[in-house]
C-alpha positions in Angstrom: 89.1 -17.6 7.2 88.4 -18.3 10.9 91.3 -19.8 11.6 93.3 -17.0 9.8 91.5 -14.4 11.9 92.8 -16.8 15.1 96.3 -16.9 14.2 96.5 -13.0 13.7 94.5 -12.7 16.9 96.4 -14.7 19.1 100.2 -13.5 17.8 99.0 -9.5 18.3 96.8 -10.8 21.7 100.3 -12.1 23.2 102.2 -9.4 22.1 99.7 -6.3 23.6 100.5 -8.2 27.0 103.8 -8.3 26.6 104.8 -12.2 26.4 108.1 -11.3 24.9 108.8 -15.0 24.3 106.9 -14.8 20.9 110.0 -12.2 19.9 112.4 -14.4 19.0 110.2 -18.1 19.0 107.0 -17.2 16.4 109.3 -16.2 12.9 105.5 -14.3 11.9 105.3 -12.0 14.8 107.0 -9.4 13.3 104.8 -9.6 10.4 101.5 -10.1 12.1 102.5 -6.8 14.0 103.5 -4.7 10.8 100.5 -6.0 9.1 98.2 -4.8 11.9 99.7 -1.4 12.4 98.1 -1.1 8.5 94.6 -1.7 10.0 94.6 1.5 11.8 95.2 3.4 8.4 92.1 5.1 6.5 93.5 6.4 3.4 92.2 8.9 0.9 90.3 8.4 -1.8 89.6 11.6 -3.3 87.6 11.3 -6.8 84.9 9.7 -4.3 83.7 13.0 -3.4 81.6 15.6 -5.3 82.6 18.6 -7.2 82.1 20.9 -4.3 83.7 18.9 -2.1 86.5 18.3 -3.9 87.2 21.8 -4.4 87.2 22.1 -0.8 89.5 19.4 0.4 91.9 21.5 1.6 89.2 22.3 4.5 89.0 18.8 5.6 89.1 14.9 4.9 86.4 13.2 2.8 84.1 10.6 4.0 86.7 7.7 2.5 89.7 9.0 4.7 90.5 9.7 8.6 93.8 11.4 8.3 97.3 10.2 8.7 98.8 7.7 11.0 102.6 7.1 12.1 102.1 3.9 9.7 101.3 5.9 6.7 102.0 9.3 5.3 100.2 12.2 5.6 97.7 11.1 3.4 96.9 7.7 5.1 98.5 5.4 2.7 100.8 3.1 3.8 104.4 4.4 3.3 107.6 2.9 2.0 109.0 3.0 5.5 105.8 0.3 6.6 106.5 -1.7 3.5 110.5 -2.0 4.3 109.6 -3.0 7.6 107.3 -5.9 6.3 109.9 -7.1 3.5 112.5 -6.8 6.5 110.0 -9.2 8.7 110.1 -12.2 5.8 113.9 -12.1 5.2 114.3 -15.0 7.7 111.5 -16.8 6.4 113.4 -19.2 3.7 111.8 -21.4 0.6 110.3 -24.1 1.6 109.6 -23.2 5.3 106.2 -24.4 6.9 106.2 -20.6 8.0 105.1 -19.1 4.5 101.7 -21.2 5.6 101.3 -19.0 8.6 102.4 -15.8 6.9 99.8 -16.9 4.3 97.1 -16.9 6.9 97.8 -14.0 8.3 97.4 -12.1 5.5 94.2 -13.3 5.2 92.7 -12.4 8.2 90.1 -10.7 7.4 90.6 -7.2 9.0 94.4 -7.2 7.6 92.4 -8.0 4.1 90.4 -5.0 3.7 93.5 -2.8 4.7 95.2 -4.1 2.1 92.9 -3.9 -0.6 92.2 -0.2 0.9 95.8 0.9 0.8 96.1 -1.0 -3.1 93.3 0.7 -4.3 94.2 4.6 -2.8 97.9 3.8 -3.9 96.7 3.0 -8.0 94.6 6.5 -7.9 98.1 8.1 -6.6 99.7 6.2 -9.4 97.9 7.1 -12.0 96.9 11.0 -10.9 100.6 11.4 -11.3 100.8 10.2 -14.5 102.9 7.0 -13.6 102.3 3.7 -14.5 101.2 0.9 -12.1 103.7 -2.2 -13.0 106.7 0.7 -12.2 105.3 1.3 -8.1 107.0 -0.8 -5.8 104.7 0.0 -3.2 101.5 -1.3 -5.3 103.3 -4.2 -6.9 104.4 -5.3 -2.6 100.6 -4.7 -1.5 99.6 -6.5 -4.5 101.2 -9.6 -4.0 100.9 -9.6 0.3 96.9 -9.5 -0.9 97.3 -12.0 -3.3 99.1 -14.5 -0.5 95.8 -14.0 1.4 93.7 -15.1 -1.3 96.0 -18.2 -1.9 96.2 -19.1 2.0 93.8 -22.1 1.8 95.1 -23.3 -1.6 98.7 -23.1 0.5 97.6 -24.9 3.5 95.6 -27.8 1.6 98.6 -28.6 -0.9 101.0 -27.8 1.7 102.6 -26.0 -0.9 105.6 -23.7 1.0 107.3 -21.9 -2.6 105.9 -18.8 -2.0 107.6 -16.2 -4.1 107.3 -12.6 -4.6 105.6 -10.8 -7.6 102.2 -10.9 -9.2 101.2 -11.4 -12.8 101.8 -9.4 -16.0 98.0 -9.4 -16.6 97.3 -7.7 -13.1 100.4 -5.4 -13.4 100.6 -4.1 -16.8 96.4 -4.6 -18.3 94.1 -4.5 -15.4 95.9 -1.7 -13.1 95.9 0.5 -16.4 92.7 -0.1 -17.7 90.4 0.5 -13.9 93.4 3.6 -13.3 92.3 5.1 -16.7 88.6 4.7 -15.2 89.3 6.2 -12.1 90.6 9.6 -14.0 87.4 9.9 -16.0 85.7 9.4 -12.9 87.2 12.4 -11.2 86.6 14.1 -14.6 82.9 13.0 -14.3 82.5 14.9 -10.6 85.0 17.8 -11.6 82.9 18.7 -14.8 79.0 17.4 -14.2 76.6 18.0 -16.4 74.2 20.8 -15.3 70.2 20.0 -14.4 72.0 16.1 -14.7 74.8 15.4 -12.8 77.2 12.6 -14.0 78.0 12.7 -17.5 78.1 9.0 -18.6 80.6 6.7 -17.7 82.6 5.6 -20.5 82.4 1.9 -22.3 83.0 -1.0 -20.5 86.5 -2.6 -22.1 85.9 -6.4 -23.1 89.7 -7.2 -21.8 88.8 -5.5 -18.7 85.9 -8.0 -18.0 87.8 -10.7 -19.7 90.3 -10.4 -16.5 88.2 -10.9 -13.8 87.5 -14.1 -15.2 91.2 -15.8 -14.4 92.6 -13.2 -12.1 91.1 -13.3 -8.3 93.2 -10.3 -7.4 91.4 -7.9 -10.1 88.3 -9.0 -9.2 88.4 -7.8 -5.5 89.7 -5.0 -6.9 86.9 -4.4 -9.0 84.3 -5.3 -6.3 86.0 -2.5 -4.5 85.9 0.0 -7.3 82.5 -0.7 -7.6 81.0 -0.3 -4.2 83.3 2.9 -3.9 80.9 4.0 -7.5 78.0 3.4 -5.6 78.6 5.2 -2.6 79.5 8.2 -4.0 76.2 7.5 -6.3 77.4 6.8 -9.8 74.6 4.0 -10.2 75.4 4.3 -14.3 79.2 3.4 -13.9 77.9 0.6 -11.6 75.1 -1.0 -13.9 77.2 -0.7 -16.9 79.9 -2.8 -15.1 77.7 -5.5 -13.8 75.8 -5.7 -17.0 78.6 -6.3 -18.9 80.2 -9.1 -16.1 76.9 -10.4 -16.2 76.8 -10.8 -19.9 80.4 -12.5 -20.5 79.4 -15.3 -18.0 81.6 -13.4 -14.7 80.4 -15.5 -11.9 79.8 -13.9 -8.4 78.8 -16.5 -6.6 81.9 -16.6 -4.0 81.7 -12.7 -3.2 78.2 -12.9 -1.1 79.7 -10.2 1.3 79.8 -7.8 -2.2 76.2 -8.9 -2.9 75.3 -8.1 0.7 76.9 -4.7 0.6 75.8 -3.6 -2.6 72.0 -4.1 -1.7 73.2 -2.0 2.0 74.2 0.8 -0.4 71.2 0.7 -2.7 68.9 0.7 0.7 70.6 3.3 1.9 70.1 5.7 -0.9 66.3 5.9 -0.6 65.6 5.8 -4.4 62.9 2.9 -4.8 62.4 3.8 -8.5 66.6 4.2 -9.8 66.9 1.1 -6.9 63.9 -1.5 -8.6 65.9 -0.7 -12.5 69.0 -1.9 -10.9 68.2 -4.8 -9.4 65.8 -5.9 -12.3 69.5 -5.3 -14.9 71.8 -6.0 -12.5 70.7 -9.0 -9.7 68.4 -10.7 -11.2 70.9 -12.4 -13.6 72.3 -13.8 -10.5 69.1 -14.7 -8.6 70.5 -18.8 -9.0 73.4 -17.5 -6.3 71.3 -18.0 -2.8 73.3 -14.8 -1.5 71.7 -12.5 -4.1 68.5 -14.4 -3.9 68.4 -13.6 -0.1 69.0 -10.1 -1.0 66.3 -9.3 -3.8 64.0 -10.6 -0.9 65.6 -7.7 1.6 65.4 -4.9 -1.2 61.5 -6.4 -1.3 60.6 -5.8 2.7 62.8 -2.7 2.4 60.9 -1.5 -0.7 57.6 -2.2 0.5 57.2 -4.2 -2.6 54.0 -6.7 -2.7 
């Protein structure tokens, strides 16, 4: 991850100061430049916000968005005109090439990640508010697989494995992007339509093919980790627990995410409810207290707490 950071770093560091020899010499500049222009994009995510607020949107952004960018569309999200441009920066990248290593890295810089993953999961509630169907977006399907070359950089570098082709898999495309879209409509049912004196109605049940996914598929389960943290900050603690529960009970392991773990216990901190905060760690954490990440963070909710 270091090293991919570096090699992004470097390529846009050289570029800002004008070395123009990189231009024609460094076959990834191109490509570490298009991917960075996607950093400075902050798109919407609207069924994050409350009722009221969403009824009001047309008086300002939410608290998930910061307008548009001239790498995005009005709305933030990274438009087909960005995504030609990256397609357009691998075309002289051939099979084979010791290249696809660096593209590989790039893309898994961490700052170029969490654009990504951003711009994937604003474009799936686009999809599906408009009554499309994920596998059929071009635009999601691209993102998709550039996120999916970051997560596969080390496995690229150690095998020295240089096939990298486009496309991700049928499970990701046509199961998991349906089943988390359908979620995300009931969610922005679930703000639109509380329940009065309760708020949220509850979320609805967990599918067993859902969890099932994130067992085999990396790319759905950063994708999940996403769509839940997004739950939690817009404090829909049931949709949340229900989720980890059930990952919890079919044996999903979350012992290589310690930055989720880290910034799920930030979120529960920040909310201020000790009582609503202690049930979820007791249902949801301590079924993971083995992980030394979510051990260290039981121990912060503790000092935070006030506990004993």
């Amino acid at each position: 991850r270091g090293y991919a950071e570096l090699r992004a770093d470097i390529l846009m560091g050289m570029h800002d100061r004008g070395v123009s020899a990189i231009y024609s010499s460094d076959p990834c500049h191109k490509f570490a430049w298009c991917l960075d222009a996607i950093s400075a994009l902050r798109p919407s995510i609207p069924y994050i916000r409350s009722a009221h607020n969403h009824n009001n949107s047309h008086h300002g952004s939410n608290s998930a968005s910061s307008g548009s960018s001239e790498a995005g569309g009005s709305d933030g999200l990274l438009d087909m005109r960005r995504i030609k441009e990256i397609q357009a920066s691998l075309v002289g990248i051939q099979q084979g090439d010791e290249a696809q290593v660096d593209i590989a890295m790039i893309a898994a810089s961490p700052q170029t990640s969490i654009s990504l993953l951003r711009n994937i999961y604003a474009c799936l509630w686009e999809v599906v508010g408009k009554g499309g169907l994920p596998r059929d977006d071009d635009r999601l399907i691209f993102l998709s697989w550039l996120y999916t070359l970051g997560l596969n950089a080390e496995k690229i570098v150690k095998e020295e494995y240089y096939e990298v082709r486009e496309g991700v898999s049928k499970t990701l495309s046509h199961s998991f992007y349906p089943l988390l879209g359908c979620r995300l409509l009931d969610d922005s049912l679930r703000h639109l339509v509380p329940i009065p004196g309760v708020g949220l109605s509850p979320p609805p049940p967990v599918e067993d093919n859902l969890i099932e996914i994130l067992k085999t598929e990396p790319m759905a389960m950063k994708v999940m980790i996403f769509y839940l943290l997004t739950r939690l900050a817009a404090s829909d603690l049931p949709t949340v627990t229900q989720i980890l529960v059930s990952m919890s009970n079919k044996g999903v392991s979350l012992s290589h995410e310690p930055e989720f773990i880290q910034s799920l216990m930030s979120l529960l901190i920040a909310q201020k409810d000790t009582k609503t905060t202690a049930v979820f760690v007791d249902e949801c954490l301590f079924p993971y207290k083995t992980i030394p990440q979510v051990h260290l963070q039981i121990i912060r909710y503790a000092m935070f707490s006030g506990l004993p």
